[in-house]
C-alpha positions, 0 to 999 in steps of 0.5 A: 753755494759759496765754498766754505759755507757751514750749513747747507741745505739737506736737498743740496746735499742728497741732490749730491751724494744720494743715500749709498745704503738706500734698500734698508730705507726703501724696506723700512718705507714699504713695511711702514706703508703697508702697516698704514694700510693696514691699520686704515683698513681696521679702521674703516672696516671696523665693524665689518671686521667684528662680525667676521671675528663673531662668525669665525670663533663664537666663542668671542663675545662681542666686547672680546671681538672688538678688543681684538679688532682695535687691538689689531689696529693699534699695533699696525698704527704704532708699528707704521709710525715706529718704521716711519720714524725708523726710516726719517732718522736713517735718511737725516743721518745718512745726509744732513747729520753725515755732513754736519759730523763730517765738518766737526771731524774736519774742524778737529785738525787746527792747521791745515796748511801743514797736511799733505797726505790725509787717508779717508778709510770707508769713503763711499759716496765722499761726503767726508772725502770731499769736505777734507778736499775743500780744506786743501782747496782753501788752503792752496795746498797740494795736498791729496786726499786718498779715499779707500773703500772695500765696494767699487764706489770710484765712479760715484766718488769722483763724480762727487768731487766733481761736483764739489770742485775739488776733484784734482785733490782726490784720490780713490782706491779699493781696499780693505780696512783691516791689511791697508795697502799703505806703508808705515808711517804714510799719512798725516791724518786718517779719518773715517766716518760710521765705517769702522763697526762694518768691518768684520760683519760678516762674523756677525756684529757681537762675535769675538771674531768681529770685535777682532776685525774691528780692532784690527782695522784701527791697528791698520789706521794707527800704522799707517799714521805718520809719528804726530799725526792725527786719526778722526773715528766717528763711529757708532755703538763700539767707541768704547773698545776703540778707545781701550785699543788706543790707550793699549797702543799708547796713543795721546790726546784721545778725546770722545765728542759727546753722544750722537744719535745716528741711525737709530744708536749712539755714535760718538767722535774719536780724535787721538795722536800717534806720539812723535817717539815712543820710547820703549823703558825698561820691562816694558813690552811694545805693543804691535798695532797691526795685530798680525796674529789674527786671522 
C-alpha cells in the first residue's frame, strides 16, 4: 500500500489494528450462533416438538401447539439475524468505518505544514494517531503526534506506528480525559475518535454525573488548545451537549458533519476553534472551561 492512498482494504486494516473492544463482539456472535441453533433445532424438530407440547399441557389443541412451536422458531430466527447484524456493524465500525472517519477528521485541518503539536485523546490502538502521523510524514514536518488514553494500550500503539512507518512521529502517554496533563494553551489541534461518550461511564451514560464528566473532558480539550487552534470530536449519541458547551465556552466556526451510523447509534463529526483573543466586554462573565467545581 503506498502512503497517502485513501481507501484501503478492511483486512488491511483489521490485519493492523485489530478490534480493542473485541469481547462485546465475541458475545453478540455467540449469542447469535446459539439462537441459530436453536431455531434450526425447531425447525427440524418441528413435529417432535408439537407432540412434546401435547403431552406436557393437554390443554393445547393441536393448532395452539404449533403456534407456539413456530412461534418459538421465529423469534430465535429473527433474534439470530438482529445479533448477526448487531455484531456486522460494530465489527465495520470498529475498522473500515473508524479509519474512513479518521481521514475526514484529518481532512478538516487545511494545512498541515504549520501543526506541530496535535493531542490524540482516547488513541487506543492508533487508528486515528497513526493517520495524523502520516500527515507530518508527508509534510516533512517535525511535528509530534501525542496519544493519551486511560488503558495501558502504549505497546500495542507503538507497535501500530511501527507498521505505518510513522513511529518517530508518535508519542503514547496514559492519562485521563477529564485532568489532562498538559499546560494551557499546549497543542495545535486535539482530536478524538468515539471516546469522548465513555468518560464518566462508570456513573452510568444518562446520569448528571456522566454528562458532567463528559462536559468536563471537553473543557480539558478546549484548555489545552493553543488560541487558533483547531479540536476534531467524532462522537456518538451526545454531540448535541458538546456543541451547546462549545457555544457556552465562545468557541467559533463549530460545524457538525452530518449523521453517521456507527455502532449501532448516530455519531456525528464536531469541528471548532479556540478563538485567537477573547476579549471579555463589559458585564460579561468568563466562562471557566475547565470546570473545576465539579467532582
Amino acid at each position: 500500500m503506498k502512503m497517502g492512498k485513501l481507501v484501503r482494504d478492511w483486512v488491511e486494516i483489521y490485519a493492523i489494528y485489530g478490534i480493542e473492544d473485541y469481547q462485546t463482539l465475541v458475545f453478540l456472535v455467540i449469542h447469535a450462533l446459539g439462537f441459530t441453533i436453536l431455531s434450526l433445532v425447531l425447525l427440524v424438530y418441528f413435529n417432535p416438538i408439537c407432540s412434546v407440547f401435547d403431552s406436557l399441557f393437554p390443554v393445547l389443541s393441536v393448532g395452539g401447539s404449533r403456534f407456539i412451536a413456530g412461534f418459538t422458531g421465529s423469534v430465535t430466527a429473527l433474534s439470530a439475524v438482529c445479533l448477526l447484524f448487531a455484531a456486522g456493524n460494530i465489527f465495520y465500525s470498529s475498522v473500515k468505518l473508524h479509519w474512513e472517519m479518521s481521514q475526514r477528521m484529518v481532512n478538516v485541518v487545511n494545512d498541515w505544514s504549520m501543526v506541530k503539536t496535535v493531542l490524540d485523546v482516547g488513541c487506543g490502538r492508533g487508528i486515528l494517531l497513526n493517520s495524523v502521523a502520516k500527515q507530518f510524514k508527508k509534510e516533512g514536518s517535525s511535528g509530534r503526534v501525542v496519544g493519551l488514553d486511560r488503558r495501558r494500550t502504549t505497546v500495542a500503539t507503538l507497535r501500530t506506528a511501527g507498521i505505518e512507518g510513522v513511529q518517530e512521529y508518535v508519542t503514547c502517554r496514559e492519562g485521563d480525559a477529564r485532568c489532562l496533563p498538559f499546560s494551557d494553551n499546549y497543542f495545535d489541534v486535539v482530536v478524538s475518535a468515539v471516546f469522548l461518550h465513555t468518560v464518566g461511564k462508570e456513573f452510568g451514560h444518562t446520569t448528571a454525573a456522566a454528562a458532567a464528566a463528559r462536559i468536563k473532558g471537553l473543557g480539558e480539550f478546549v484548555r489545552v488548545l493553543k488560541p487558533g487552534g483547531v479540536g476534531i470530536v467524532w462522537d456518538l449519541v451526545h454531540v448535541p451537549e458538546y456543541v451547546k458547551r462549545l457555544r457556552e465556552l465562545r468557541m467559533e466556526d463549530i460545524r457538525v458533519s452530518e449523521r453517521v451510523t456507527a455502532f449501532m447509534v448516530s455519531s456525528h463529526i464536531v469541528s471548532f476553534r479556540k478563538p485567537c483573543d477573547h476579549v471579555v466586554v463589559v458585564g460579561e462573565v468568563r466562562v471557566d472551561w475547565r470546570l473545576s467545581n465539579i467532582c
